[in-house]
Structure formats: structure tokens, C-alpha cells
N, CA, C and O of each residue as an XYZ file, in Angstrom:
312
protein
N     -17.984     24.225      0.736
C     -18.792     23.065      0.416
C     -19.371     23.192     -0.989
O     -19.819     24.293     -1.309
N     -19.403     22.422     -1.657
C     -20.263     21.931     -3.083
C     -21.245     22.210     -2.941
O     -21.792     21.770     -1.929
N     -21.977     23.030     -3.797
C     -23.255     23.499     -4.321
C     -23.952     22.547     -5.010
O     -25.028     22.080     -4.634
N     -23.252     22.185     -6.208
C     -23.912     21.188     -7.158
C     -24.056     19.957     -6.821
O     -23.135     19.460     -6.173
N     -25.086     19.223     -7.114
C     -25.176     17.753     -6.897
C     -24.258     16.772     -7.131
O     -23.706     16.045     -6.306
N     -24.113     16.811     -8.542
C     -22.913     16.423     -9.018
C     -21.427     16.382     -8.396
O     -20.614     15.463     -8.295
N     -21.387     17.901     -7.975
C     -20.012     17.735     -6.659
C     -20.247     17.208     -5.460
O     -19.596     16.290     -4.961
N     -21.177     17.770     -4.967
C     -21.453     16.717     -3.601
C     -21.183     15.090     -3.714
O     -20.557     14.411     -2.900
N     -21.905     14.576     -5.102
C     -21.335     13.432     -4.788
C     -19.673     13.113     -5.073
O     -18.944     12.483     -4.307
N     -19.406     13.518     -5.949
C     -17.900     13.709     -5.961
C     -17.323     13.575     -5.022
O     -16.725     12.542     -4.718
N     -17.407     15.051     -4.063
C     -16.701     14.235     -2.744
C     -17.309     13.702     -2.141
O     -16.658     13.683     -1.097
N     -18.557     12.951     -1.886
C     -18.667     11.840     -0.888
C     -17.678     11.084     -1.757
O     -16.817     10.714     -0.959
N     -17.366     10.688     -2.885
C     -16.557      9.286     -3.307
C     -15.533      9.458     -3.057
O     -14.921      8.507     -2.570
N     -14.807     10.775     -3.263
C     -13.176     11.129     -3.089
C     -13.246     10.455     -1.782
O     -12.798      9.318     -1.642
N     -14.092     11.475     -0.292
C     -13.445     10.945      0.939
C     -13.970      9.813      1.120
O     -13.785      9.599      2.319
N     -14.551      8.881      0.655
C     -14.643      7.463      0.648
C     -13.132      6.332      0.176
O     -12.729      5.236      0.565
N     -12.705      7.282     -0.779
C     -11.076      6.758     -1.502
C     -10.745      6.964     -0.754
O     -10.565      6.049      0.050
N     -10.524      7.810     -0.529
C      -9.290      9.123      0.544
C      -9.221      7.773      1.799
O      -8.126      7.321      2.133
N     -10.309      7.330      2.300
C      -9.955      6.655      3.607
C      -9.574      5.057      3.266
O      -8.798      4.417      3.975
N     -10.199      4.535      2.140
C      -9.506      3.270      1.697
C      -8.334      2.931      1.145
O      -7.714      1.887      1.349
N      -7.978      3.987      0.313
C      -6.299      4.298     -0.065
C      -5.847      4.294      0.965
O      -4.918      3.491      1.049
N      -6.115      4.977      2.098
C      -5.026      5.175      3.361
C      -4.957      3.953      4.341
O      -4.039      3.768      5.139
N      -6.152      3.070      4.159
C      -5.926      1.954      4.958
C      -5.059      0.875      4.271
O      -4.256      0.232      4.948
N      -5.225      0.619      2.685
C      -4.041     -0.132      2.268
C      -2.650      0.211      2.359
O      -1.679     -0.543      2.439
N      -2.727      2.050      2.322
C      -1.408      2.634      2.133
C      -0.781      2.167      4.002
O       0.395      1.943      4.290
N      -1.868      2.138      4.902
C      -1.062      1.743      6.351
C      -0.374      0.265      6.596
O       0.610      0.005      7.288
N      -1.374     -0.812      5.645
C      -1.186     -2.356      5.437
C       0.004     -2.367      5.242
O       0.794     -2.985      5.957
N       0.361     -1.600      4.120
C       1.679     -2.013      3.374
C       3.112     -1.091      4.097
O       4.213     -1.384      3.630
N       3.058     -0.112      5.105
C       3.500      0.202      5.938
C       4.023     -0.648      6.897
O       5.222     -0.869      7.063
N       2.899     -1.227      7.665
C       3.402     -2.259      8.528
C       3.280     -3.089      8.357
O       3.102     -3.676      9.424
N       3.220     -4.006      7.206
C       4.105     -5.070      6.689
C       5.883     -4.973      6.284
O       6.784     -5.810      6.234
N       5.830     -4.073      6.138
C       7.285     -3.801      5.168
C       8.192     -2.984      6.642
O       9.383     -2.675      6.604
N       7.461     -2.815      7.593
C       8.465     -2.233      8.632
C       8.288     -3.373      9.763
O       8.647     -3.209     10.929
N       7.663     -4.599      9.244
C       7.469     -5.946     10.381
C       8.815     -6.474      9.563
O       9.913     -6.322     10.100
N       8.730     -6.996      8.469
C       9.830     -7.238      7.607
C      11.227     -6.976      8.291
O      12.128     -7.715      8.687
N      10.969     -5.221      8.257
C      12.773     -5.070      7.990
C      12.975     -5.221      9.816
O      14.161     -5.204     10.147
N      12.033     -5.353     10.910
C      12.140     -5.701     12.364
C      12.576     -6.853     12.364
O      13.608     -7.183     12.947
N      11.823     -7.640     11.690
C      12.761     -9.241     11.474
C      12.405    -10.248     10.361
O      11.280    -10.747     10.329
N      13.217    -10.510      9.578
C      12.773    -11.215      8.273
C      12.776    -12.113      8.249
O      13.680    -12.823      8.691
N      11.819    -12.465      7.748
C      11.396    -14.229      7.745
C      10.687    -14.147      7.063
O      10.080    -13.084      6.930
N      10.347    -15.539      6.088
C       9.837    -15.693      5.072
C       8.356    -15.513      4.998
O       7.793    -15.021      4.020
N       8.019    -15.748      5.597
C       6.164    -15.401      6.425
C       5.989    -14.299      5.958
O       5.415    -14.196      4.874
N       6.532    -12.943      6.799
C       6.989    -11.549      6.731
C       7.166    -10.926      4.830
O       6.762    -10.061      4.053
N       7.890    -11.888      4.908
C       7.837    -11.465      2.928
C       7.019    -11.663      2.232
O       6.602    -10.749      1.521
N       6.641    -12.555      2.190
C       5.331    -12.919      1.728
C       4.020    -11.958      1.990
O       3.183    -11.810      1.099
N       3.905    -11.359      3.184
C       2.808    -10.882      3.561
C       2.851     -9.296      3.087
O       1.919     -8.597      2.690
N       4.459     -8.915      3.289
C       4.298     -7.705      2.490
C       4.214     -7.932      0.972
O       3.419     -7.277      0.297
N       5.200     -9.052      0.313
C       4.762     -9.072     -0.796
C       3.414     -8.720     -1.530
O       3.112     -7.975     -2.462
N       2.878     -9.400     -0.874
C       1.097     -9.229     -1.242
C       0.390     -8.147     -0.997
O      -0.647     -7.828     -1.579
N       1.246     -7.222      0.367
C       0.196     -6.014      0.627
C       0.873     -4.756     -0.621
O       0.370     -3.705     -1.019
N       2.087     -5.372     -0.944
C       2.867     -4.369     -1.983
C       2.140     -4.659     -3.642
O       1.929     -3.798     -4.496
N       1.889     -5.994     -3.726
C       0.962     -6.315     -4.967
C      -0.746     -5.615     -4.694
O      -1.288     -5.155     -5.699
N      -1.245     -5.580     -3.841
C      -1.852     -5.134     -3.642
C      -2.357     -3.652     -4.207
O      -3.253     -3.325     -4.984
N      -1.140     -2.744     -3.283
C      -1.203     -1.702     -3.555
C      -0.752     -1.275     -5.128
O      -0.976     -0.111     -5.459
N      -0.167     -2.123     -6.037
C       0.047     -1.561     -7.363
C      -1.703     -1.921     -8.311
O      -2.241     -1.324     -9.244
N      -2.071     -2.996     -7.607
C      -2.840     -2.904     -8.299
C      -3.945     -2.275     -7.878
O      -4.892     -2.984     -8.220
N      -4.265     -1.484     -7.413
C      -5.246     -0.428     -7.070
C      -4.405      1.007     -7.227
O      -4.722      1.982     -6.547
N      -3.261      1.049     -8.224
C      -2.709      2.314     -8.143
C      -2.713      3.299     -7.317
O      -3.033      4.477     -7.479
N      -2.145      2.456     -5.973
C      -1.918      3.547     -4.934
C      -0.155      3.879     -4.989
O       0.435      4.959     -4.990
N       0.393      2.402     -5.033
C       1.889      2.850     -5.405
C       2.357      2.754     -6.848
O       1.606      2.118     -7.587
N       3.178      3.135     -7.249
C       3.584      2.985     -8.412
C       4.785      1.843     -8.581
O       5.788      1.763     -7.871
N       4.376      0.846     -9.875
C       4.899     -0.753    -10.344
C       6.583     -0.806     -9.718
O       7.214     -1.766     -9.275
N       7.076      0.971     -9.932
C       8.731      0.591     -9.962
C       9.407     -0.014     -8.616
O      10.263     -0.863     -8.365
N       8.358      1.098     -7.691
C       8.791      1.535     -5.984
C       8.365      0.445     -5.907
O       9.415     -0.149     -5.663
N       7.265     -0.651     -5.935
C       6.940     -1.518     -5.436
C       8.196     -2.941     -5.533
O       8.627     -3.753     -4.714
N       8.442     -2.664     -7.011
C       9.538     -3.991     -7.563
C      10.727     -3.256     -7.046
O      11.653     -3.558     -7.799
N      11.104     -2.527     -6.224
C      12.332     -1.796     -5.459
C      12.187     -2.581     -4.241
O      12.633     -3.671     -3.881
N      11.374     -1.637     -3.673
C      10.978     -1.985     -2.437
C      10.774     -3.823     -2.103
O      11.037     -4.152     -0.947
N      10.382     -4.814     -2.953
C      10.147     -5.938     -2.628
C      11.555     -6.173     -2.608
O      11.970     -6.698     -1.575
N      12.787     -5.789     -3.921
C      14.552     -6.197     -4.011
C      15.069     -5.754     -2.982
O      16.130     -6.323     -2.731
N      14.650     -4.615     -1.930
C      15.754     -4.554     -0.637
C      15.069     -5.320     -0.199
O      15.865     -6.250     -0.331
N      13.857     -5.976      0.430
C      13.132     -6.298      1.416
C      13.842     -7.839      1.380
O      14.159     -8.353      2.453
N      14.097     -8.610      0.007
C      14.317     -9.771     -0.383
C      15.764     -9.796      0.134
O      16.130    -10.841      0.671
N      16.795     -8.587      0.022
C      17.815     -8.548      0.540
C      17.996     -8.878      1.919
O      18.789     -9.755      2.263
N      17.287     -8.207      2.745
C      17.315     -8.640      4.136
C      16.951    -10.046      4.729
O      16.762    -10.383      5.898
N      16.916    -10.692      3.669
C      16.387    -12.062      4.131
C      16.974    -13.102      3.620
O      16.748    -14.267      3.947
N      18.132    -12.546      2.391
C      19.514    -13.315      2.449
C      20.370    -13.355      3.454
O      21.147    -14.301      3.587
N      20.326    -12.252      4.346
C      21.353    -11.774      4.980
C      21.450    -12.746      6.223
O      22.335    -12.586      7.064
């Protein structure tokens, strides 16, 4: 455990991230595995947004996200 004040608060903020990163990082999980269960335009959309989401709070990174939306878009030509 942290001695210093300064660290203590530190990690109170880390595990404050730590658990909000992981709840967007679950959003965008099961959006994108509702998706590839069955695609429909609804479905895209909703991950779309939880995938915009997550770039802009730099939890995922811009590329995986613009990947990940081109297969997802694939399955919904199909």
C-alpha cells in the first residue's frame, strides 16, 4: 500500500479508471459479438458507437477500431 498522499490518491483514480475502462471495454464486447450473432443494421450502429466510443477515451486504438467496424460491415453485406 502507498505511504504518500500523493500515491494514495493516485490509486484511488487508477482503480476508479481501471473499473470504467472495463465497463466500456465490456459495452463494446457485447455489441460487436451481438453483431456477428446476427447482423442487422440496428446492431451496427450500436456497436459502431460503442467502438467510437472507445477510441475516443483511448481505450482502443483508431486502427483496430476502423478494422473491426470493416469486418463487422462485412457481415451485413452478406
Amino acid at each position: 500500500m502507498p505511504i504518500l498522499k500523493n500515491a494514495i490518491k493516485a490509486l484511488k483514480v487508477s482503480q476508479k479508471k481501471t473499473i470504467a475502462n472495463s465497463q466500456i471495454k465490456s459495452r463494446i464486447k457485447t455489441a460487436v459479438d451481438d453483431m456477428k450473432k446476427s447482423p442487422t443494421a440496428e446492431k451496427l450502429s450500436t456497436a459502431f458507437s460503442a467502438l467510437d466510443r472507445g477510441v475516443k477515451r483511448n481505450i482502443l486504438q483508431k486502427n483496430k477500431a476502423a478494422r473491426t467496424k470493416a469486418s463487422l460491415s462485412k457481415l451485413l453485406k452478406k
